[in-house]
PyMOL commands that place a pseudoatom at each C-alpha (Angstrom):
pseudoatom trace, name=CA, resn=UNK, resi=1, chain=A, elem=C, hetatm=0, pos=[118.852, 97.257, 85.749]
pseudoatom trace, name=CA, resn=UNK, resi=2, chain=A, elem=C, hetatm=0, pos=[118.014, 101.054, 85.844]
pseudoatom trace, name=CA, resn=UNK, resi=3, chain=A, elem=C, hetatm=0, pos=[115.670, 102.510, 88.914]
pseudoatom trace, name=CA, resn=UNK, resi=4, chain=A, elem=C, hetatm=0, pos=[111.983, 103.244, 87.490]
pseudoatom trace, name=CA, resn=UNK, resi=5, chain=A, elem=C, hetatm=0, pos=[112.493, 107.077, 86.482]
pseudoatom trace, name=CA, resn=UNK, resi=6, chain=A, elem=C, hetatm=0, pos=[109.578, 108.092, 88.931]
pseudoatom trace, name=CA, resn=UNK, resi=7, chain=A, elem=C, hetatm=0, pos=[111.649, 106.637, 91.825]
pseudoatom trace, name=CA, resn=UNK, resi=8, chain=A, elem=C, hetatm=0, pos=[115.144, 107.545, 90.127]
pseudoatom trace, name=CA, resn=UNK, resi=9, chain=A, elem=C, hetatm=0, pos=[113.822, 111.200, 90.632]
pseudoatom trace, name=CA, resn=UNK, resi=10, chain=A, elem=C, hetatm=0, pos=[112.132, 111.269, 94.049]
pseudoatom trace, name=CA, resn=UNK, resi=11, chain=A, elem=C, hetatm=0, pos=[115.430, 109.854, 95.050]
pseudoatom trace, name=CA, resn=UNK, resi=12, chain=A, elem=C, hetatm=0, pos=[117.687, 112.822, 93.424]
pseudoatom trace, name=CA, resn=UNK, resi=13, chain=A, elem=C, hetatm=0, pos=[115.057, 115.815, 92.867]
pseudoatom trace, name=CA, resn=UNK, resi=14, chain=A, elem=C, hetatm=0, pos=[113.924, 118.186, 95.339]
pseudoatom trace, name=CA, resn=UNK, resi=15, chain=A, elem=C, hetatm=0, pos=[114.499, 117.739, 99.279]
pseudoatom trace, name=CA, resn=UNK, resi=16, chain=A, elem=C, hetatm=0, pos=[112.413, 114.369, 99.711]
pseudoatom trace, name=CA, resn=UNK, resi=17, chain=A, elem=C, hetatm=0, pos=[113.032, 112.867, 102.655]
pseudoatom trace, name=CA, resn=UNK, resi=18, chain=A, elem=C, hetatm=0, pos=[113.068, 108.863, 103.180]
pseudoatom trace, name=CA, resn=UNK, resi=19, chain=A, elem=C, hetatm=0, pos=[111.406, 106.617, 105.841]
pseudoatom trace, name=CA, resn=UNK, resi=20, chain=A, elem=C, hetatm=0, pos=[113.883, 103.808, 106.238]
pseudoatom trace, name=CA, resn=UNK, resi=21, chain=A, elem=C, hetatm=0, pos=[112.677, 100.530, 108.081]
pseudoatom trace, name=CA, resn=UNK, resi=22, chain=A, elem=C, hetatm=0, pos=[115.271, 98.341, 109.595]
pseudoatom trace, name=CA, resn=UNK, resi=23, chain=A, elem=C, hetatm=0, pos=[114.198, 94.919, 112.113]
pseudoatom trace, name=CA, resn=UNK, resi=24, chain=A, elem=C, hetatm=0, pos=[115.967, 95.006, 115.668]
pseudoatom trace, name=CA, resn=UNK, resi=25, chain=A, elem=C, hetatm=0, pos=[117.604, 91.945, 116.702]
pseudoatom trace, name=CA, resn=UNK, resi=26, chain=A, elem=C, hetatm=0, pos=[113.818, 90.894, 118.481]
pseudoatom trace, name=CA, resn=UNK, resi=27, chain=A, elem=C, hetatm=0, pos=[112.101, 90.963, 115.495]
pseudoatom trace, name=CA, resn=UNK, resi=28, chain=A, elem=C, hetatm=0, pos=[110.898, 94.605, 116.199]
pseudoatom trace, name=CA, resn=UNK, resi=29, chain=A, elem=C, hetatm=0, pos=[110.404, 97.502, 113.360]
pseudoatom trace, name=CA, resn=UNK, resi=30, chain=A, elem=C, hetatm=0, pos=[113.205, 100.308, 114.113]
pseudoatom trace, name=CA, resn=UNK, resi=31, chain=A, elem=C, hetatm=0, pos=[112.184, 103.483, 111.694]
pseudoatom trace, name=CA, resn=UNK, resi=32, chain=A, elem=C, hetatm=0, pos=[114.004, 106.566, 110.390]
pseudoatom trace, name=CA, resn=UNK, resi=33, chain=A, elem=C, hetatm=0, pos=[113.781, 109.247, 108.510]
pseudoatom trace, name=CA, resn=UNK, resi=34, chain=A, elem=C, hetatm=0, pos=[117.157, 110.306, 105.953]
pseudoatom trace, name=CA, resn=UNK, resi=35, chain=A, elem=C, hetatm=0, pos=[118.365, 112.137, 103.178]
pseudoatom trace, name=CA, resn=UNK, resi=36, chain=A, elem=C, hetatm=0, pos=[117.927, 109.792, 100.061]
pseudoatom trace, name=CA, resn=UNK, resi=37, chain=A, elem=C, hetatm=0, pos=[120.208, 109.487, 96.839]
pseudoatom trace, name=CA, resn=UNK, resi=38, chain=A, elem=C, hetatm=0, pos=[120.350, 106.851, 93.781]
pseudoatom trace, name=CA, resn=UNK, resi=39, chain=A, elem=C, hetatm=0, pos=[123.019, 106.159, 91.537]
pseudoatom trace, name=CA, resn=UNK, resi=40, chain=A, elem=C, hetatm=0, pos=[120.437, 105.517, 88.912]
pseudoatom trace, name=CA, resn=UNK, resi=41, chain=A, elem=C, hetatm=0, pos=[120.391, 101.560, 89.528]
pseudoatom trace, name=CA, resn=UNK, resi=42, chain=A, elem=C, hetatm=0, pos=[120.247, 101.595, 93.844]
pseudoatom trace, name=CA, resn=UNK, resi=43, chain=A, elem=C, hetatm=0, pos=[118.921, 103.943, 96.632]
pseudoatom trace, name=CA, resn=UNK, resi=44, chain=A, elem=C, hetatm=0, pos=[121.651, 105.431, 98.322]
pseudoatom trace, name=CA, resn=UNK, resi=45, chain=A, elem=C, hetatm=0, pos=[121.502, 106.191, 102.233]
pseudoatom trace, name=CA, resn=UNK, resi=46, chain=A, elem=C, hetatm=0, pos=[123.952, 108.178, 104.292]
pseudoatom trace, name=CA, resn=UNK, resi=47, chain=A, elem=C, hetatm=0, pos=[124.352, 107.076, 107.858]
pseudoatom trace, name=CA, resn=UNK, resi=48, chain=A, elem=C, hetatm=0, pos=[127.016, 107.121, 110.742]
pseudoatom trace, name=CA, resn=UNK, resi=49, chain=A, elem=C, hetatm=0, pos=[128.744, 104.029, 112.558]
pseudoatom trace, name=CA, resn=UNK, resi=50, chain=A, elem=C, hetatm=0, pos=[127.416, 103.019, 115.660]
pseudoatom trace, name=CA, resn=UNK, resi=51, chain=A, elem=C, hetatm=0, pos=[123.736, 103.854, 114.751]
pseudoatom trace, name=CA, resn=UNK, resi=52, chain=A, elem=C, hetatm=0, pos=[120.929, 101.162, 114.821]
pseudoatom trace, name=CA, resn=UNK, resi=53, chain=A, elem=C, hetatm=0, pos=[120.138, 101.133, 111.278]
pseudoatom trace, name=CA, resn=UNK, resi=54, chain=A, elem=C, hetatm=0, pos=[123.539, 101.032, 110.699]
pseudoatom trace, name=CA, resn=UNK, resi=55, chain=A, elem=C, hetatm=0, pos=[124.028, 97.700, 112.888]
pseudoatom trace, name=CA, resn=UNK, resi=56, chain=A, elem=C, hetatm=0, pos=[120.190, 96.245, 111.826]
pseudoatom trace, name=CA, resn=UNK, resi=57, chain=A, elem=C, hetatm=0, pos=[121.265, 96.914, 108.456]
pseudoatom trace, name=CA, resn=UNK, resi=58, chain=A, elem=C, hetatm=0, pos=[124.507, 94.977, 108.454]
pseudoatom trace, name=CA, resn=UNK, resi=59, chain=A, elem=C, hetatm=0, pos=[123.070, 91.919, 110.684]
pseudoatom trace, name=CA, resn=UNK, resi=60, chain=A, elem=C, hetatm=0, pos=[120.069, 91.365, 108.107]
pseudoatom trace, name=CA, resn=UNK, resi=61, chain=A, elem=C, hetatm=0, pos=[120.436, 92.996, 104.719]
pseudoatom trace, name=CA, resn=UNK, resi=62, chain=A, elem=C, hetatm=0, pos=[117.121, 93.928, 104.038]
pseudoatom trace, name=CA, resn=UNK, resi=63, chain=A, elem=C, hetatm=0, pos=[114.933, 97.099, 104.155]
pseudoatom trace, name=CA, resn=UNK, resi=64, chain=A, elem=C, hetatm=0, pos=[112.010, 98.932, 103.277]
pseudoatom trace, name=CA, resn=UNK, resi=65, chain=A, elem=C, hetatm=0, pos=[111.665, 102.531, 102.894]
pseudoatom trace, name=CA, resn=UNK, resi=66, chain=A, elem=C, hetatm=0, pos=[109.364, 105.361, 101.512]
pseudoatom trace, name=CA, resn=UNK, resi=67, chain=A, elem=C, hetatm=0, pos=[110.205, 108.426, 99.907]
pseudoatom trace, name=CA, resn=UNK, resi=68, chain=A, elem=C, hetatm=0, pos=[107.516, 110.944, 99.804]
pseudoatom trace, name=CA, resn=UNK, resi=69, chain=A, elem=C, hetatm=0, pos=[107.430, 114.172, 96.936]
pseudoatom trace, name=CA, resn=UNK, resi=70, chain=A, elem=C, hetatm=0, pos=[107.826, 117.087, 99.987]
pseudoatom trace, name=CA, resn=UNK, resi=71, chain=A, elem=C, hetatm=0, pos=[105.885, 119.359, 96.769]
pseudoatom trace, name=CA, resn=UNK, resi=72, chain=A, elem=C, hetatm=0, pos=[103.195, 117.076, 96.761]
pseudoatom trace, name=CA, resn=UNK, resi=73, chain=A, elem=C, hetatm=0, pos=[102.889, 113.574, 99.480]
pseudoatom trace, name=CA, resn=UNK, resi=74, chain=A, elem=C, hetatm=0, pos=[100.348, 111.844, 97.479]
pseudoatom trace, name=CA, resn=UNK, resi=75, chain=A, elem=C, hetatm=0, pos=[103.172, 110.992, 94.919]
pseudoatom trace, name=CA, resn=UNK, resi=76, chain=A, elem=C, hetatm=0, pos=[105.093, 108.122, 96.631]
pseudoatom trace, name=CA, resn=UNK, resi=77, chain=A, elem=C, hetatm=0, pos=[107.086, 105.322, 96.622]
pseudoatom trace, name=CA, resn=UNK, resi=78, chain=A, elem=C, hetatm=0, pos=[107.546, 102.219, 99.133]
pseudoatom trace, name=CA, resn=UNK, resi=79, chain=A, elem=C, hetatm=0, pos=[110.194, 100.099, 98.457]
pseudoatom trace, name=CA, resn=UNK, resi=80, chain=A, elem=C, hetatm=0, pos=[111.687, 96.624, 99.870]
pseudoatom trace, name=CA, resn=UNK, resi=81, chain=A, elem=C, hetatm=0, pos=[115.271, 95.925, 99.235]
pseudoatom trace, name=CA, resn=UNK, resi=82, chain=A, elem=C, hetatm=0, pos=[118.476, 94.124, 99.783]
pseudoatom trace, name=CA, resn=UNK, resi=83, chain=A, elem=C, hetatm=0, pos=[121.774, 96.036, 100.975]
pseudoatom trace, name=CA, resn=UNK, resi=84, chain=A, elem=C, hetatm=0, pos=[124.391, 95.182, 97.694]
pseudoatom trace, name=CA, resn=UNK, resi=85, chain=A, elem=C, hetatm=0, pos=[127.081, 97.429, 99.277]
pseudoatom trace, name=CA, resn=UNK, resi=86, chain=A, elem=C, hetatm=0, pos=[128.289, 98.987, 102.508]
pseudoatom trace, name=CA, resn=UNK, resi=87, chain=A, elem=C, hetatm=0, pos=[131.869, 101.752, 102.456]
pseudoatom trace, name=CA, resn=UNK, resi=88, chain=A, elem=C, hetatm=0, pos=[132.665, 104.342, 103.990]
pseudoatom trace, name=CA, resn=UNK, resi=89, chain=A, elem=C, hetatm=0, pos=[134.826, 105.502, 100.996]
pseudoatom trace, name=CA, resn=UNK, resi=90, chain=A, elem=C, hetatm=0, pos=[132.961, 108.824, 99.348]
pseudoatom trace, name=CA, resn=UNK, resi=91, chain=A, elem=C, hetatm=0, pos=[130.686, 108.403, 102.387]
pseudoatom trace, name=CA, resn=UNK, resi=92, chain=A, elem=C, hetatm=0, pos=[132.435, 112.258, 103.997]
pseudoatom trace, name=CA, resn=UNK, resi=93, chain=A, elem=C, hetatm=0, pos=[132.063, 114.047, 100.109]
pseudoatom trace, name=CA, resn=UNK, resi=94, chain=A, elem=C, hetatm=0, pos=[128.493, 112.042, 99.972]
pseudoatom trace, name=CA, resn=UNK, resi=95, chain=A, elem=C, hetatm=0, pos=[127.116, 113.305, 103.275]
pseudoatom trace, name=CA, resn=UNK, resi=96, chain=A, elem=C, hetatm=0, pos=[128.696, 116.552, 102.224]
pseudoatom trace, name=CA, resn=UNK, resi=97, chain=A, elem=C, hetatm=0, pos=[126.774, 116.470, 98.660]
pseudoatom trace, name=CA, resn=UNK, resi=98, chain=A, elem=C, hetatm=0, pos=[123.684, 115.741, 100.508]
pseudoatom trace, name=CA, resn=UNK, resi=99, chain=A, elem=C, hetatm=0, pos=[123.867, 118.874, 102.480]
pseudoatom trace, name=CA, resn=UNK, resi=100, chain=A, elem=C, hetatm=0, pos=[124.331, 120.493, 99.920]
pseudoatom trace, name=CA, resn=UNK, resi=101, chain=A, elem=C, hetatm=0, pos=[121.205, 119.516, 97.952]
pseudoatom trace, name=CA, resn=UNK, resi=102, chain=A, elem=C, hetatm=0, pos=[119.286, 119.448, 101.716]
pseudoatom trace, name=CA, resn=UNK, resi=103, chain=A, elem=C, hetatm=0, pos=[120.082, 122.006, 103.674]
pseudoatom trace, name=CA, resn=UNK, resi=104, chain=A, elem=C, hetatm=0, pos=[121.929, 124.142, 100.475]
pseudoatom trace, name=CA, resn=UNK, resi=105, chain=A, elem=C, hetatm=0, pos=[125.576, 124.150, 102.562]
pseudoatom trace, name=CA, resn=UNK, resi=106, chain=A, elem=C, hetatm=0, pos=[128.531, 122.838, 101.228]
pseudoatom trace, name=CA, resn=UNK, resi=107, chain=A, elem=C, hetatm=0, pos=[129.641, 120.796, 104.405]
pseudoatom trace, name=CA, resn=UNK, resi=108, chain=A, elem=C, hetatm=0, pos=[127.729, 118.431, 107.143]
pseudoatom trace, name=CA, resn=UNK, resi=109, chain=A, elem=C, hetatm=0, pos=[126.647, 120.910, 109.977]
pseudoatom trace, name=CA, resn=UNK, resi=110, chain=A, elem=C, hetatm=0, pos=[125.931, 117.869, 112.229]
pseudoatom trace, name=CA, resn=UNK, resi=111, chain=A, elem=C, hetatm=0, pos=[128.535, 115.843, 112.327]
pseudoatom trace, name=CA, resn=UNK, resi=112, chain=A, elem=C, hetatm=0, pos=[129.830, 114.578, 115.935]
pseudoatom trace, name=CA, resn=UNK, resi=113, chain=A, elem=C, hetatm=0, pos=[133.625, 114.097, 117.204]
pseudoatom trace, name=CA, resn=UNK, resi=114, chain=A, elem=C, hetatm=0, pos=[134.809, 111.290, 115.369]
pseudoatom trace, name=CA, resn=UNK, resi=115, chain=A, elem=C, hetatm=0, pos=[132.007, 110.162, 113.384]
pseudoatom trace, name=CA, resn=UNK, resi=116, chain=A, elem=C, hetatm=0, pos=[132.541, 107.416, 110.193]
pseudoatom trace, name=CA, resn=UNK, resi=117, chain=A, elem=C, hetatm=0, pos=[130.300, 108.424, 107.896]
pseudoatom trace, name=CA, resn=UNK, resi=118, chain=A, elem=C, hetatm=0, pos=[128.827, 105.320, 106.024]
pseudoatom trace, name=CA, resn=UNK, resi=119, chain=A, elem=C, hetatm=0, pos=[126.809, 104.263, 102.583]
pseudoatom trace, name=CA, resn=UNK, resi=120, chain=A, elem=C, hetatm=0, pos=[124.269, 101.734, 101.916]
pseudoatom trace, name=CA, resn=UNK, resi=121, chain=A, elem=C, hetatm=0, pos=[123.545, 101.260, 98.090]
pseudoatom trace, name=CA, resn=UNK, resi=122, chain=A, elem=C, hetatm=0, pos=[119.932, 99.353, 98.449]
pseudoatom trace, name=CA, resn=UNK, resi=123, chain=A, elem=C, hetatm=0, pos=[118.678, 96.990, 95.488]
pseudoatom trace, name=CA, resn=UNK, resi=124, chain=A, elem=C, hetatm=0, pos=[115.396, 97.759, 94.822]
pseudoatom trace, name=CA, resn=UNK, resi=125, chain=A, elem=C, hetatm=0, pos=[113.342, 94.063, 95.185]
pseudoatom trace, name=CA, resn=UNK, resi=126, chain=A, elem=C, hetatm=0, pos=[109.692, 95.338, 95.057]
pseudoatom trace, name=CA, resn=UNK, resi=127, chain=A, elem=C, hetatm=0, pos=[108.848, 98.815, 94.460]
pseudoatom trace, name=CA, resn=UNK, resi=128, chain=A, elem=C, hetatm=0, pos=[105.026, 100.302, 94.481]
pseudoatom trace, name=CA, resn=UNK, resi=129, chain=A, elem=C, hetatm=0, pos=[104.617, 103.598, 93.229]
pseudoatom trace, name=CA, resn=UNK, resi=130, chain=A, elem=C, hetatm=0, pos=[101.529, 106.610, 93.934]
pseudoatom trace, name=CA, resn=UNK, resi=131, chain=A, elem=C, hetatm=0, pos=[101.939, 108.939, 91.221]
pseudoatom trace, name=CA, resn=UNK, resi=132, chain=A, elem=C, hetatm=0, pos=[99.039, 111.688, 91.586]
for i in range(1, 132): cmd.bond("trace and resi %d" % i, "trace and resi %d" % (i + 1))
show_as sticks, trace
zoom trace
């Protein structure tokens, strides 16, 4: 099933950052903020190994996040979701395209000494949209 096109293009147009939510093995909220993607049917994240959303992530599947227009917050969406895949293949060239459309370089400035780059392709379950 395609994304809704208002999310499709918060998730791919302009530099609109995501507020990821992930639950800590006590039950507690763990937020942050990421570059956000879609392949037109998921939300795709970019993350490292060894990260806590990367490990709260894998131990529970689910997540919500919100992805704000940075031209105008009022239009918004919140989404809740299921993880449908996790590779680290395309995750360097992904991280890479990201910066590009981000920061407008053609390679990760920030990567540390041996870092695996990872993606998370998130299912969409509910989605509730501002459009202003």
């Amino acid at each position: 099933m395609a994304l809704d096109e208002f999310v499709y293009k918060l998730a791919t147009q302009g530099k609109n950052f995501a507020s990821v939510a992930t639950v800590m093995p006590d039950g507690t909220p763990q937020v942050s903020l990421v570059w956000v993607d879609s392949d037109g049917e998921n939300i795709i994240i970019n993350t490292a190994e060894g990260r806590l959303k990367t490990e709260n992530l894998r131990r529970s599947g689910a997540i919500a996040l919100a992805i704000a227009d940075s031209e105008n917050h009022y239009n918004q969406a919140m989404i809740r979701g299921k993880i449908v895949e996790d590779t680290h293949e395309g995750a360097d060239e992904h991280i890479n395209a990201l910066a590009k459309k981000y920061l407008g370089v053609d390679v990760y400035p920030h990567r540390q000494p041996d870092e695996q780059r990872v993606i998370f392709k998130i299912k969409p379950e509910k989605v509730f949209k501002i459009e202003v």
